[in-house]
TORTORVEX-226460 format. One record per residue (C-alpha): residue in three letters; chain; x, y, z. Coordinates in pm, whole numbers, plus 50000, padded with zeros to 5 digits. Last residue first. Example, Ala and Ser with C-alpha at 12.3 -4.5 7.8 and 13.67 -1.06 7.14 Angstrom:
2
+-----+----+-------+-------+-------+
!  aa ! ch !    px !    py !    pz !
+-----+----+-------+-------+-------+
! SER !  A ! 51367 ! 49894 ! 50714 !
! ALA !  A ! 51230 ! 49550 ! 50780 !
+-----+----+-------+-------+-------+
//
This chain:
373
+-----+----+-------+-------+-------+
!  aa ! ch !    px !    py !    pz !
+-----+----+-------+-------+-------+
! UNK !  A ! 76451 ! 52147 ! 11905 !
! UNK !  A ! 76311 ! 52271 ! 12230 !
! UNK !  A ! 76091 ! 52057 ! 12413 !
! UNK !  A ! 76271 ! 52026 ! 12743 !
! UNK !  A ! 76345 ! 52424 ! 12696 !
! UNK !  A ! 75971 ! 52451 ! 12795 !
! UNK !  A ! 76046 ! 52391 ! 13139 !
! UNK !  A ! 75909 ! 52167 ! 13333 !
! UNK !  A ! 76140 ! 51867 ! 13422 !
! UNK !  A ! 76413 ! 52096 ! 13403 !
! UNK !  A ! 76285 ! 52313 ! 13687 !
! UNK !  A ! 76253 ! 51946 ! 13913 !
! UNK !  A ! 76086 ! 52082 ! 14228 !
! UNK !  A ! 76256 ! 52008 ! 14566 !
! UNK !  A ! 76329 ! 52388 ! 14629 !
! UNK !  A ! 75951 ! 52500 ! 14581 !
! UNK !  A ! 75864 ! 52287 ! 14899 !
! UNK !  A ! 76076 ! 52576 ! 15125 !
! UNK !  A ! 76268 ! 52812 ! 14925 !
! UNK !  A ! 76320 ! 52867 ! 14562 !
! UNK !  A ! 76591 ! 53204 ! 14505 !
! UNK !  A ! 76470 ! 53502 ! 14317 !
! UNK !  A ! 76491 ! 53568 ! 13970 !
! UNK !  A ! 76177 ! 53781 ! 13918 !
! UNK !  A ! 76018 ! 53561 ! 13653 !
! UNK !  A ! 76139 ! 53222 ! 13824 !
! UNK !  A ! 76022 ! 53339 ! 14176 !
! UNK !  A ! 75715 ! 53454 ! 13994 !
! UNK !  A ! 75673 ! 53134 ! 13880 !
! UNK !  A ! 75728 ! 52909 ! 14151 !
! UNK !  A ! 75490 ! 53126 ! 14335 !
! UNK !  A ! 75202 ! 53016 ! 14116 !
! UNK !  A ! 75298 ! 52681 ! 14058 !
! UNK !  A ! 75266 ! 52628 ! 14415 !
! UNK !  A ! 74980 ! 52803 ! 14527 !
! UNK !  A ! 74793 ! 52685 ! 14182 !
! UNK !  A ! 74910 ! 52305 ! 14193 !
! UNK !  A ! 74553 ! 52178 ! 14296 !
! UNK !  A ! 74394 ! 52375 ! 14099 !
! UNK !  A ! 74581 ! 52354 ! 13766 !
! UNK !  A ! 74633 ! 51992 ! 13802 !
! UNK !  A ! 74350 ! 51801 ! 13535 !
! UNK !  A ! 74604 ! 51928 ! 13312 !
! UNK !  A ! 74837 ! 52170 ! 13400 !
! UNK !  A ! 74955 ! 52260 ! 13016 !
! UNK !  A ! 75032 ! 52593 ! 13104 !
! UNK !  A ! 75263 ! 52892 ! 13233 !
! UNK !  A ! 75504 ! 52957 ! 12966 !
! UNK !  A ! 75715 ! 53250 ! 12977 !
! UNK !  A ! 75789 ! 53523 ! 12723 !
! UNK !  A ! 76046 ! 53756 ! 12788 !
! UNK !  A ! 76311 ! 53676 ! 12499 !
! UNK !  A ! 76145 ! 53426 ! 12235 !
! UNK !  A ! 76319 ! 53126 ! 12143 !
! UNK !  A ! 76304 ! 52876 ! 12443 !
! UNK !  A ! 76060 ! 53025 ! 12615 !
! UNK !  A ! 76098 ! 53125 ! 13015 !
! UNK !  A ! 75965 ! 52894 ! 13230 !
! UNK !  A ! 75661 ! 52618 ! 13372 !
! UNK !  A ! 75531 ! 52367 ! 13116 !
! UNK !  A ! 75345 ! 52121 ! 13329 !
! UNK !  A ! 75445 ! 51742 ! 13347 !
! UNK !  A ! 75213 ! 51524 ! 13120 !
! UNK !  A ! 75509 ! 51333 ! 12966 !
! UNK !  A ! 75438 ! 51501 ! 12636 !
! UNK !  A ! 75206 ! 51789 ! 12670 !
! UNK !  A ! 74855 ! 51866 ! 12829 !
! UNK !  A ! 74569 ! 52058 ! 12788 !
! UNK !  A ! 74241 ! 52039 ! 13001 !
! UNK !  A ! 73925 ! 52105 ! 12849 !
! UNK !  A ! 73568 ! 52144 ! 13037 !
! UNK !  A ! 73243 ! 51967 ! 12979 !
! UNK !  A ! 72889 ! 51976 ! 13154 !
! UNK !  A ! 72594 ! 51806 ! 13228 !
! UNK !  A ! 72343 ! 51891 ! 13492 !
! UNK !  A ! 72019 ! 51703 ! 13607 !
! UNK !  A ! 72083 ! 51395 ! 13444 !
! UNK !  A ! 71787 ! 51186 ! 13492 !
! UNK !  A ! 71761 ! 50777 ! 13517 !
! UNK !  A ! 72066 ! 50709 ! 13672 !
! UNK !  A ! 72090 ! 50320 ! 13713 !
! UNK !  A ! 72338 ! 50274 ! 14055 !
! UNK !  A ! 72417 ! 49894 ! 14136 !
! UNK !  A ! 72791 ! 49971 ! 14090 !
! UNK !  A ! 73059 ! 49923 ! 13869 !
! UNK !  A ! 72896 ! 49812 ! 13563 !
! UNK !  A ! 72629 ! 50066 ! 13612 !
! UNK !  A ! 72902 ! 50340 ! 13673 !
! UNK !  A ! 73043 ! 50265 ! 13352 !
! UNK !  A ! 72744 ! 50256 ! 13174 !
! UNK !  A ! 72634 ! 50624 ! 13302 !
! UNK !  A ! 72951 ! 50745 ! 13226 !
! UNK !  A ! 72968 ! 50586 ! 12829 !
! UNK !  A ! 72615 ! 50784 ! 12793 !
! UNK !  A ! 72740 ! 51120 ! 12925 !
! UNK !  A ! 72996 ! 51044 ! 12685 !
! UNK !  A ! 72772 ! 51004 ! 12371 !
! UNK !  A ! 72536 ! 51287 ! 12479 !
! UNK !  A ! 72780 ! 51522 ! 12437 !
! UNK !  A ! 72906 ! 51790 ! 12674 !
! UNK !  A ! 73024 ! 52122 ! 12571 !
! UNK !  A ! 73352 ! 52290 ! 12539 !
! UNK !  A ! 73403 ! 52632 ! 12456 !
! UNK !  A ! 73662 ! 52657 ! 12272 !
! UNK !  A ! 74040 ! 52559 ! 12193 !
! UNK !  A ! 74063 ! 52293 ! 11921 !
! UNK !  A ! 73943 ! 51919 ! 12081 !
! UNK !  A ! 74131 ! 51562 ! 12175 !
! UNK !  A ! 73895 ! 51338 ! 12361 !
! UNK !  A ! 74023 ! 51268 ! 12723 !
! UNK !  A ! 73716 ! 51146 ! 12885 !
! UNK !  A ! 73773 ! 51085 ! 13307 !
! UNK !  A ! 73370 ! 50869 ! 13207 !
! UNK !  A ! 73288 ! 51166 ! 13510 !
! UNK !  A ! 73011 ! 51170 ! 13759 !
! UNK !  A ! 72868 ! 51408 ! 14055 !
! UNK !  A ! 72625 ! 51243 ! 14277 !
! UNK !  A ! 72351 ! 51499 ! 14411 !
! UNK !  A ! 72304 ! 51627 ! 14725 !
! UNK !  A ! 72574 ! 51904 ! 14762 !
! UNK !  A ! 72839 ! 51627 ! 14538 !
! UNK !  A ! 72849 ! 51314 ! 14624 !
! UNK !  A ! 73125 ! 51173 ! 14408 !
! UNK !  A ! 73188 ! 50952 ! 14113 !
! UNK !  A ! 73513 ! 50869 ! 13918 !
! UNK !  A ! 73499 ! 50671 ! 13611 !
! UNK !  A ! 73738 ! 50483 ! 13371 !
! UNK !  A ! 74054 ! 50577 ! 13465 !
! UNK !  A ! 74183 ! 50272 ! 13517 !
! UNK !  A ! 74223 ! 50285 ! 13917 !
! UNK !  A ! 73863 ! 50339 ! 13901 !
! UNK !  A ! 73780 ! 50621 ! 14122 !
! UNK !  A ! 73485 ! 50698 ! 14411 !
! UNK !  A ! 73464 ! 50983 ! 14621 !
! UNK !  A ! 73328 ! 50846 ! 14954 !
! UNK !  A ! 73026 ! 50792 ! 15109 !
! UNK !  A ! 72842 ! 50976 ! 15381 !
! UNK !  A ! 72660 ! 51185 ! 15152 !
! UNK !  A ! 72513 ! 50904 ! 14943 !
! UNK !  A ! 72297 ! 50808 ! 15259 !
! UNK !  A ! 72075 ! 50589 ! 15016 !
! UNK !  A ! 71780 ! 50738 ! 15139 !
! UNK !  A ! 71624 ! 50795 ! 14794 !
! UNK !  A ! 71863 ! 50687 ! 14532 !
! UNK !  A ! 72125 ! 50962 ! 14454 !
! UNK !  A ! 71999 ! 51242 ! 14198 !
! UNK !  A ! 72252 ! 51306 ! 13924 !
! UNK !  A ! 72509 ! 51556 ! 13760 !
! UNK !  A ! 72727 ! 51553 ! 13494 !
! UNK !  A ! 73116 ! 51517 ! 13367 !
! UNK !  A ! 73254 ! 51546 ! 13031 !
! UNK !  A ! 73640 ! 51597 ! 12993 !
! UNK !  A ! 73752 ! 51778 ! 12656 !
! UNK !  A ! 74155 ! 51769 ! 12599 !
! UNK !  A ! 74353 ! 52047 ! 12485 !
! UNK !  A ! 74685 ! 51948 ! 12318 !
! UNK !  A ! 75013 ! 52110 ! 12381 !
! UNK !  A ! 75315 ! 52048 ! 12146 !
! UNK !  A ! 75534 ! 52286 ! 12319 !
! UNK !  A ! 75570 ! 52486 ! 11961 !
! UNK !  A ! 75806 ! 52729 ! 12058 !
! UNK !  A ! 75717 ! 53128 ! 12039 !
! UNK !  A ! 75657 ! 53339 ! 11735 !
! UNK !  A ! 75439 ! 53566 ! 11957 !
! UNK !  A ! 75093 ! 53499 ! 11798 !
! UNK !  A ! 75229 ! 53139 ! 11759 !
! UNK !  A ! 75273 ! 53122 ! 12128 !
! UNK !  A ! 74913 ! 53264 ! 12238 !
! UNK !  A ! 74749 ! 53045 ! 11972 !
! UNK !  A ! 74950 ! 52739 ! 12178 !
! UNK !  A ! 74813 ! 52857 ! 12502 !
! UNK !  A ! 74422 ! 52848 ! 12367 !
! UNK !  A ! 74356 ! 52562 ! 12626 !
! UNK !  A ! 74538 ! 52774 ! 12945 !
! UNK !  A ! 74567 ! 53081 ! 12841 !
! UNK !  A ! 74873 ! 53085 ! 13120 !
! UNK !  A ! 75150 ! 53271 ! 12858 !
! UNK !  A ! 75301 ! 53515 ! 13087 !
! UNK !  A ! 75444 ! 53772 ! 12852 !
! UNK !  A ! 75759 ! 54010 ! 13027 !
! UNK !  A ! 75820 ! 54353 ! 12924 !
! UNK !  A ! 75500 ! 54466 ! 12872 !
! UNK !  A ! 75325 ! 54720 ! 12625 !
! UNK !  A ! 74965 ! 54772 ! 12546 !
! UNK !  A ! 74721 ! 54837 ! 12258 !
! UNK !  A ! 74374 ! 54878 ! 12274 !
! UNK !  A ! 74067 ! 54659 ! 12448 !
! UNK !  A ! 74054 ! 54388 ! 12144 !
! UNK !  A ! 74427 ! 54369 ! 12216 !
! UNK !  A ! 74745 ! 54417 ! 12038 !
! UNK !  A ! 75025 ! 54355 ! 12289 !
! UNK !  A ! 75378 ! 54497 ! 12189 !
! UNK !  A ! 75600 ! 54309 ! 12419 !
! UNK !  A ! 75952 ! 54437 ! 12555 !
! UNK !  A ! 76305 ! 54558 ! 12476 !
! UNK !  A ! 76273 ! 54638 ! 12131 !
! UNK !  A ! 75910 ! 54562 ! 12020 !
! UNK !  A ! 75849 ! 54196 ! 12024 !
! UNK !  A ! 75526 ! 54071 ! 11890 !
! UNK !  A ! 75173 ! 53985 ! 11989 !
! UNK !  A ! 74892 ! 54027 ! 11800 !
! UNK !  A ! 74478 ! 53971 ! 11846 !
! UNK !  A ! 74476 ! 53934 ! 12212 !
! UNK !  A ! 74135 ! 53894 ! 12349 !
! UNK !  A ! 74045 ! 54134 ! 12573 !
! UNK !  A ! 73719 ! 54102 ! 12744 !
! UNK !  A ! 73811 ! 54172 ! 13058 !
! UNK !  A ! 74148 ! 54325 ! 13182 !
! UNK !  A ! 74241 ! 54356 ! 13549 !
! UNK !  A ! 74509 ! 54556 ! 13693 !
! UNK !  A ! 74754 ! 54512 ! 14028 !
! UNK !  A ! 74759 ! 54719 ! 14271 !
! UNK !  A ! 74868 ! 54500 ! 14583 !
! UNK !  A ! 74480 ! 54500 ! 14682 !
! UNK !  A ! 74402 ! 54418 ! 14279 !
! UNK !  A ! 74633 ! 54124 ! 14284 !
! UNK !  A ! 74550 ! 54042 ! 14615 !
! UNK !  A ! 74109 ! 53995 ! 14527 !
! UNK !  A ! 74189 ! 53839 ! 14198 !
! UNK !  A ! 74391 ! 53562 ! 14434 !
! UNK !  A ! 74111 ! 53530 ! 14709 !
! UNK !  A ! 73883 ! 53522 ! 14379 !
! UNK !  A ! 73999 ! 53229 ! 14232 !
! UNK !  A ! 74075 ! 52985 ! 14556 !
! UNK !  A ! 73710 ! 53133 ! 14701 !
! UNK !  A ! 73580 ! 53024 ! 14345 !
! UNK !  A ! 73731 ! 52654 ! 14373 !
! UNK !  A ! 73665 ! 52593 ! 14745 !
! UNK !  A ! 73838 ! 52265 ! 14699 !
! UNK !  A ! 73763 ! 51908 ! 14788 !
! UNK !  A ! 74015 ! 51754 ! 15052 !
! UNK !  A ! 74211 ! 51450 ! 14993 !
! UNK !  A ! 74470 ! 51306 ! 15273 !
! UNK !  A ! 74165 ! 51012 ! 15381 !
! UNK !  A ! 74310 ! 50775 ! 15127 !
! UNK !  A ! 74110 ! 50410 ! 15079 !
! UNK !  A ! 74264 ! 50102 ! 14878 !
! UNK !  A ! 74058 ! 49868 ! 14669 !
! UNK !  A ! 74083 ! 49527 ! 14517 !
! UNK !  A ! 73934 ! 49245 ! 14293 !
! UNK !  A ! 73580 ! 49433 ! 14244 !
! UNK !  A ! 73323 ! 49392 ! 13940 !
! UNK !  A ! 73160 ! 49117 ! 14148 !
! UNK !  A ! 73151 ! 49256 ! 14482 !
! UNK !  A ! 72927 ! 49531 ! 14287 !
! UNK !  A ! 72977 ! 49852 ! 14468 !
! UNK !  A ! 72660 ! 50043 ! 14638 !
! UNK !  A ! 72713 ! 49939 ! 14964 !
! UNK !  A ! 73044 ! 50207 ! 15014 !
! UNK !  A ! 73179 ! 50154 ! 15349 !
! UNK !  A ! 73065 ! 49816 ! 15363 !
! UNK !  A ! 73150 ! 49761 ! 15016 !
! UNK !  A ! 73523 ! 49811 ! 15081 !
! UNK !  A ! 73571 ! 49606 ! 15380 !
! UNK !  A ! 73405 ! 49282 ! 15224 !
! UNK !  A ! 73654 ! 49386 ! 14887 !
! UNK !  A ! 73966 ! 49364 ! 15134 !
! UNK !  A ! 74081 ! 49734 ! 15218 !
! UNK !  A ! 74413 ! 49853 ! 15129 !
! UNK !  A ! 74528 ! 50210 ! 15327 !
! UNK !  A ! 74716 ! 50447 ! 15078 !
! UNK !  A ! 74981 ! 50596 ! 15122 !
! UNK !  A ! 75072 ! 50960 ! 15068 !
! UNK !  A ! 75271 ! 51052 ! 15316 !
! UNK !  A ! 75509 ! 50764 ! 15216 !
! UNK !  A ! 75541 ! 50868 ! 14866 !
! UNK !  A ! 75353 ! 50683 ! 14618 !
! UNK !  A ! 75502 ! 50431 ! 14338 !
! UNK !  A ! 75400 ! 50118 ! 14516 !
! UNK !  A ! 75032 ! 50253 ! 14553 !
! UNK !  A ! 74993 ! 50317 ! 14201 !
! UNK !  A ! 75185 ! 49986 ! 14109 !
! UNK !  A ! 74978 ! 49797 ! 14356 !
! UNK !  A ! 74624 ! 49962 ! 14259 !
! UNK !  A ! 74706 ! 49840 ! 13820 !
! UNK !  A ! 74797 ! 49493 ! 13991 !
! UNK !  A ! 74461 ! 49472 ! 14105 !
! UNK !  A ! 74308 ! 49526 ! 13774 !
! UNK !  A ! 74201 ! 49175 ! 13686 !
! UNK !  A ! 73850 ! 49252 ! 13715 !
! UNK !  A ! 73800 ! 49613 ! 13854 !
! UNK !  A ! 73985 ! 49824 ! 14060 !
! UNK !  A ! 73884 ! 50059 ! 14310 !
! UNK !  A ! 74032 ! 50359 ! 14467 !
! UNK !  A ! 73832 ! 50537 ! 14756 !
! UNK !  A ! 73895 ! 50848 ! 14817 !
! UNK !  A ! 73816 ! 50985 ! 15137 !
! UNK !  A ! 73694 ! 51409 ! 15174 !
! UNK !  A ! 73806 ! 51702 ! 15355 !
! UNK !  A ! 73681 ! 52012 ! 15338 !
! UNK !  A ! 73924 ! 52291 ! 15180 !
! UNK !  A ! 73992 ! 52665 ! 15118 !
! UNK !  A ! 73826 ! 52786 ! 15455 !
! UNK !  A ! 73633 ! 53037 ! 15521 !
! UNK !  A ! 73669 ! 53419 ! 15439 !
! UNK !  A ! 73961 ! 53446 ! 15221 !
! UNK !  A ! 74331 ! 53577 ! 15149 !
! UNK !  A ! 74290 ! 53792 ! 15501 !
! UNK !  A ! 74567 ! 53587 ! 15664 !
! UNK !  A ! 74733 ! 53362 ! 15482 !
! UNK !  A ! 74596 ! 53015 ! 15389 !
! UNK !  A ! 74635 ! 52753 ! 15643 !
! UNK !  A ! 74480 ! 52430 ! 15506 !
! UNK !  A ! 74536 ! 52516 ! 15120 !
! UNK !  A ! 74823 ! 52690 ! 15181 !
! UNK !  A ! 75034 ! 52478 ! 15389 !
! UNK !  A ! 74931 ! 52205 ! 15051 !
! UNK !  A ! 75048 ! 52410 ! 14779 !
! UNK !  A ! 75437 ! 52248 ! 14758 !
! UNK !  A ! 75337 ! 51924 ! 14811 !
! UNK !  A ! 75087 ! 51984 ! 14528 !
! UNK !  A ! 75429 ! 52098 ! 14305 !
! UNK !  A ! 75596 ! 51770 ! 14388 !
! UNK !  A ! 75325 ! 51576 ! 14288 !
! UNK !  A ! 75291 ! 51736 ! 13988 !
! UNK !  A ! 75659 ! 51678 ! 13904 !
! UNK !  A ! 75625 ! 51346 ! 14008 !
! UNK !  A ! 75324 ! 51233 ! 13806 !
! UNK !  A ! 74948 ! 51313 ! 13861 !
! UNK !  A ! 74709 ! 51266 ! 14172 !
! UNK !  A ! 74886 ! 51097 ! 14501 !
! UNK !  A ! 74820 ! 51420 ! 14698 !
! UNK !  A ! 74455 ! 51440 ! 14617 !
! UNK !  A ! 74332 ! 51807 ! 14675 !
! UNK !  A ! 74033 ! 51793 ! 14453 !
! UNK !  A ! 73864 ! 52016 ! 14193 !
! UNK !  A ! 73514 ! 51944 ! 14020 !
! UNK !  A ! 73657 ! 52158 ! 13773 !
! UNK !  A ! 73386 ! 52368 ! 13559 !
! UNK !  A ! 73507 ! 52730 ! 13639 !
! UNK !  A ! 73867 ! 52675 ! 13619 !
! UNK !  A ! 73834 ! 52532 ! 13241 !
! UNK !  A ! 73652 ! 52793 ! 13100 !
! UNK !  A ! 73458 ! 53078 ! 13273 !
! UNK !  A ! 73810 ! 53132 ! 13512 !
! UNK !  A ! 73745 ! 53537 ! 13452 !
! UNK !  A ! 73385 ! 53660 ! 13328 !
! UNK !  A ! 73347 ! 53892 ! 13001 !
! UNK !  A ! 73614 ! 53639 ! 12855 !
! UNK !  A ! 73936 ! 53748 ! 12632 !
! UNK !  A ! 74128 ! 53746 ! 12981 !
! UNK !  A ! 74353 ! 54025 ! 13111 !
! UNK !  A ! 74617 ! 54006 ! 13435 !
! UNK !  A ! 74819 ! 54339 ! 13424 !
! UNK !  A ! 75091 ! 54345 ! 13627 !
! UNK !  A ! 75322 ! 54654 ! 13768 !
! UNK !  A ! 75595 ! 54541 ! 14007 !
! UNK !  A ! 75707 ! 54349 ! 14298 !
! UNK !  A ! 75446 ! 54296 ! 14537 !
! UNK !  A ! 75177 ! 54211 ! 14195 !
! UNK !  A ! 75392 ! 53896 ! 14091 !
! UNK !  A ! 75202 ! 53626 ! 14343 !
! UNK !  A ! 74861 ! 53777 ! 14221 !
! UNK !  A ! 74959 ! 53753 ! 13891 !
! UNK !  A ! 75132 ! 53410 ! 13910 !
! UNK !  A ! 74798 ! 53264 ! 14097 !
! UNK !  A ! 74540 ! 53442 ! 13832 !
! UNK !  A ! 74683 ! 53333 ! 13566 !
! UNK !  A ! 74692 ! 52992 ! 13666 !
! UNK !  A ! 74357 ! 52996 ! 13810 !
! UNK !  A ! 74191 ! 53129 ! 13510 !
! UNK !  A ! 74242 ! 53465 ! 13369 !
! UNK !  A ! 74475 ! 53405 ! 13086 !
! UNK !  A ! 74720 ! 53618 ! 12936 !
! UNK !  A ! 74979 ! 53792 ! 13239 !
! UNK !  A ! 75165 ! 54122 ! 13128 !
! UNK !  A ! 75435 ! 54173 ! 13315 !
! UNK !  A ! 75629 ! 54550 ! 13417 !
! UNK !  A ! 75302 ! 54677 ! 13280 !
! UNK !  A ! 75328 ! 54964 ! 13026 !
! UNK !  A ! 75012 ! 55145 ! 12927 !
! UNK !  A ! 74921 ! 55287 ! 12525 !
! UNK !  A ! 74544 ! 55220 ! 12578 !
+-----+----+-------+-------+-------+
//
């Protein structure tokens, strides 16, 4: 190909797509994904929330810092809206009440949660067992997302302000070539004088290509599937469902009942697929919790999400290698954070000044220099 981008963005997904689409005002960018489709992996099989009280801190801080654009995205970024909004109810089980009072204790204010006695809970959703229930607490500040509008309202800027997309590249070398990045590609050759590592599961190939720090990040498989509700249960007037333990989280999902075991089993980069074993371990959970008995699984699916030590994303420049920055490890985040974490980094890339929600964000608490020696 022999082209020069200003930044060169690896990764497709959400979080490439975000910092690409946030970058594309100021300069050249080429976003480019080894995938035929962008966001196939992990973006395209999230059963994505807005919960304000999900993740540590740091994530915390960086959904504050999304949420003006989930509920009043800019003009023109898409046709409808980006959210719908949705209760969470969070129930513990035996002897797990005092797992709800630390969560709730450690919230901010804004995000509280409302405790309900177990009478109060089961009336809004009959189809908990009183018996595996000591507590609950009910949030109505969570919204599901509009996943592929999120995606393609930032493909859609990138290419409006200019910007370049690359399918089916996968990057077979990367090295530093005088002032900038010498990309070897399965597309051709390119140059770039700033890397933006957001391959999401296979972001620690992408760092060894380039001789980058080892972050220590670890993709993680998560198994969820798909079931019909009882006849006339009225499933769609319940609420989303999670086991303070991370044990199970269930909700109606376009007719059906969406359901996850929240399985973190460790995995290489790939395409993940479900296995019978943890579809299993959902459906047992949810029996235990509930009077529900799925007999047919009408979808299954899996998805990774990669994380590092402390589970705070891994947001800035690289330690060791000149130009390349780190925009990974988000978890079961990336969607919710994507407005934020997006325009954090570009900010960070093109040195300008945090504003607004982005100015209460820890930088040391995500940068990849935490890790560094």
């Amino acid at each position: 190909m022999g082209l020069h981008y200003d930044v060169a963005v690896v990764g497709g997904g959400i979080a490439g797509a975000s910092v690409a689409a946030s970058l594309a005002s100021e300069g050249s960018v080429l976003l480019l994904d080894m995938e035929e489709q962008l966001g196939r992996h992990s973006t395209g099989r999230s059963a994505a929330l807005f919960i304000p009280s999900y993740g540590n801190a740091d994530v915390r801080a960086l959904t504050a810092a999304s949420r003006a654009f989930f509920y009043q995205p800019p003009v023109g970024f898409c046709e409808g809206a980006l959210v719908k909004p949705r209760s969470l109810l969070m129930v513990a089980g035996p002897a797990r009440a005092d797992e709800l009072d630390a969560l709730i204790a450690g919230l901010a204010p804004g995000d509280s949660f409302e405790r309900m006695t177990v009478a109060e809970a089961i009336a809004l959703c009959p189809i908990l067992r009183p018996e595996a229930l000591s507590a609950a607490a009910l949030s109505h500040r969570v919204a599901d997302i509009e996943v592929h509008e999120l995606h393609q309202g930032y493909i859609r800027r990138l290419r409006r302000l200019g910007g370049q997309v690359l399918t089916e590249a996968m990057v077979t070398g990367l090295r530093r070539d005088g002032s900038c990045w010498r990309l070897e590609t399965t597309k051709g050759d390119l140059t770039a004088a700033t890397v933006v590592n957001a391959a999401g599961a296979w972001g620690g190939e992408i760092a060894r290509l380039a001789g980058a720090q080892d972050v220590g990040l670890r993709p993680l498989r998560r198994t969820v599937c798909l079931f019909e509700p009882p006849a006339g249960a009225g499933s769609e007037r319940w609420p989303m469902l999670a086991d303070v333990s991370d044990r199970f989280y269930l909700k109606p999902d376009a007719g059906r009942l969406l359901l996850s075991p929240c399985d973190e089993t460790p995995s290489i980069p790939m395409d993940a697929q479900p296995e019978e074993l943890d579809i299993a371990i959902a459906i047992d959970r949810i029996e235990q919790a509930t009077t529900l008995s799925p007999r047919r699984v009408t979808h299954k699916w899996a998805g990774l999400r990669s994380f590092v030590s402390g589970r705070s994303p891994v947001i800035g420049f690289d330690a060791i290698q000149p130009g390349f920055f780190w925009h990974a490890a988000f978890g079961g985040f990336g969607i919710q954070t994507a407005p934020g974490a997006g325009s954090l980094a570009a900010a960070l890339i093109q040195g300008r000044p945090l504003d607004g929600e982005l100015a209460a964000v820890d930088l040391a608490a995500l940068s990849p220099r935490r890790f560094a020696g």
